[in-house]
N, C-alpha and C positions, 0 to 999 in steps of 0.2 A: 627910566620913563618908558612907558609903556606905547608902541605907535602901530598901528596898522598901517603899513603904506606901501606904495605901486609907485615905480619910477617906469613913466612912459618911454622908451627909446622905439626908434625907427625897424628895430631888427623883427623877425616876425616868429623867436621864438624867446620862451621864456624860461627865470629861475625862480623859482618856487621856493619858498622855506615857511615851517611852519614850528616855531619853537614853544618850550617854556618850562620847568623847572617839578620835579617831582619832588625836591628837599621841602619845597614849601607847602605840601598837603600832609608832611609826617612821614613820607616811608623813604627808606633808609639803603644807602646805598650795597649795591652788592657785586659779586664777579660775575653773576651769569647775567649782567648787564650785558658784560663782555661779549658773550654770546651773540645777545640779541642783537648788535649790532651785523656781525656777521652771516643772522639770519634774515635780517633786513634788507644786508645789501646783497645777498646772492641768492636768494627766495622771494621774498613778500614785496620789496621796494624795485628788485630788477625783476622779476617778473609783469608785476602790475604798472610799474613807473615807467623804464624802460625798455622791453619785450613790445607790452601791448598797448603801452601808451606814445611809446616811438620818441620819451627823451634820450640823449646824448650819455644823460649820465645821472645817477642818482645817488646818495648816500646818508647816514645818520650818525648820530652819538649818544651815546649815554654818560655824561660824566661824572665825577666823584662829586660834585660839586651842586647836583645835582641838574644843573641845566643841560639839556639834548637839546637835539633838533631833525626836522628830516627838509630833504634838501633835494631838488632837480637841478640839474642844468641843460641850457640848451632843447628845453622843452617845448612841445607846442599846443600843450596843454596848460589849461592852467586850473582852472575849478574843478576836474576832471581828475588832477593833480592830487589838489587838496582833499576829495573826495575818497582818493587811495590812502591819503595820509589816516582820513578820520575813522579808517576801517582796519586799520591795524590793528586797534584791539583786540574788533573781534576774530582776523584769524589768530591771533595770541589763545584767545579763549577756548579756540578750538583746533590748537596746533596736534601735530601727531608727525611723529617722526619712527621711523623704526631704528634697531641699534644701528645699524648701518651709517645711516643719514648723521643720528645722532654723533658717532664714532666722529662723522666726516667736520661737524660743524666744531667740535672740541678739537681736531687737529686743529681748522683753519684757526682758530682763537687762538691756541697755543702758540701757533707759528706766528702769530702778530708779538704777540707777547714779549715771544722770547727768538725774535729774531737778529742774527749777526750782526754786529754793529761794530765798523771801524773803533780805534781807537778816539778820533774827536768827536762821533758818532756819540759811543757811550759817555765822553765828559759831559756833551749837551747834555745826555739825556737824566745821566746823573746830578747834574747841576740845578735841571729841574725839575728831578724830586725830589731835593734837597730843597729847592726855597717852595714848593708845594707845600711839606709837608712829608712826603710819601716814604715811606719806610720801605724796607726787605720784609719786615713782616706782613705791610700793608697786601704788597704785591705777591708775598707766597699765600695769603688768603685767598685774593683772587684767584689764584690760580688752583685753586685746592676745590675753590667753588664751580670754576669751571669744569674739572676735571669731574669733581660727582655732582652737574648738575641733569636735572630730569624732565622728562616733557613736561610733569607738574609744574617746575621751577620755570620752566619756561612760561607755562600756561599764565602762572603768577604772574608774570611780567605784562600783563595786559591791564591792570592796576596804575603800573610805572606809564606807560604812554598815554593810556587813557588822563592821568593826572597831568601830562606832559600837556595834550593837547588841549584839555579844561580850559589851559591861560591862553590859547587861541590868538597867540602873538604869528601874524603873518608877514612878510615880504615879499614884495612879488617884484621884479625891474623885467617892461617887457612891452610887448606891442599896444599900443594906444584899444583896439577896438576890445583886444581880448581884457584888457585889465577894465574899461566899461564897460563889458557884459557880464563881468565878474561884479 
């Protein structure tokens, strides 16, 4: 079920989410998802969200399953929020990275990926992509994706959030005045 809702609490900042699913407009998941999260959260979402909008903290997903989301917390913004959220596209549309930049964001990805993991570590993590679904094949795609992908590839990705935010699913838990002048 589908809700727009705002949970009033006493506190006088707020968390933000704005979700909704790009499997269900047709387009098809991919690894330089992977990316975009990374670019999300250390350019476009902490720049805009947290830098110059003074949340606590902010972050996104893209999943295989197609459902994302992007996310404040501790913010004390809120429409102002949402406003960053629905402008993602278009820096997507008109990203520009040089090799450099680019280099930097395919390390950070890689290092999520294929980061250490104790031995119970890896059982979780293996256990759940075993009942996911997810293969060695699945995830050397990904990563094959990541590795040659392009600002083009990037730029594509503004299709995937733009679809993401079409279903305009929001939550907000947060100060009484700001969620009624929202």
């Amino acid at each position: 079920e589908k809700k727009n809702e705002a949970f009033m609490t006493a506190g006088q900042v707020q968390y933000v989410a704005k979700a909704g699913n790009f499997l269900n407009k047709g387009l098809v998941y991919t690894g330089a998802l992977r990316m975009l999260k990374v670019i999300m959260g250390y350019d476009y979402l902490w720049n805009n969200v947290r830098v110059k909008g003074g949340a606590y903290g902010c972050m996104s997903s893209f999943t295989r399953t197609g459902d994302c989301f992007f996310v404040s917390y501790r913010d004390p913004n809120l429409q102002r929020t949402i406003e960053v959220y629905e402008k993602a596209g278009e820096y997507l549309r008109n990203f520009v990275a040089d090799e450099r930049t680019l280099t930097q964001y395919i390390i950070g990805t890689i290092s999520d990926m294929d980061a250490p993991m104790s031995p119970s570590a890896y059982g979780a993590y293996s256990l759940g992509a075993y009942l996911s679904g997810i293969t060695d094949e699945m995830i050397q795609k990904d990563r094959d994706e990541v590795l040659n992908v392009t600002e083009e590839d990037i730029r594509k990705l503004a299709d995937y959030v733009e679809a993401v935010l079409e279903d305009n699913c929001v939550c907000v838990v947060g100060t009484a005045p700001k969620i009624e002048e929202s």
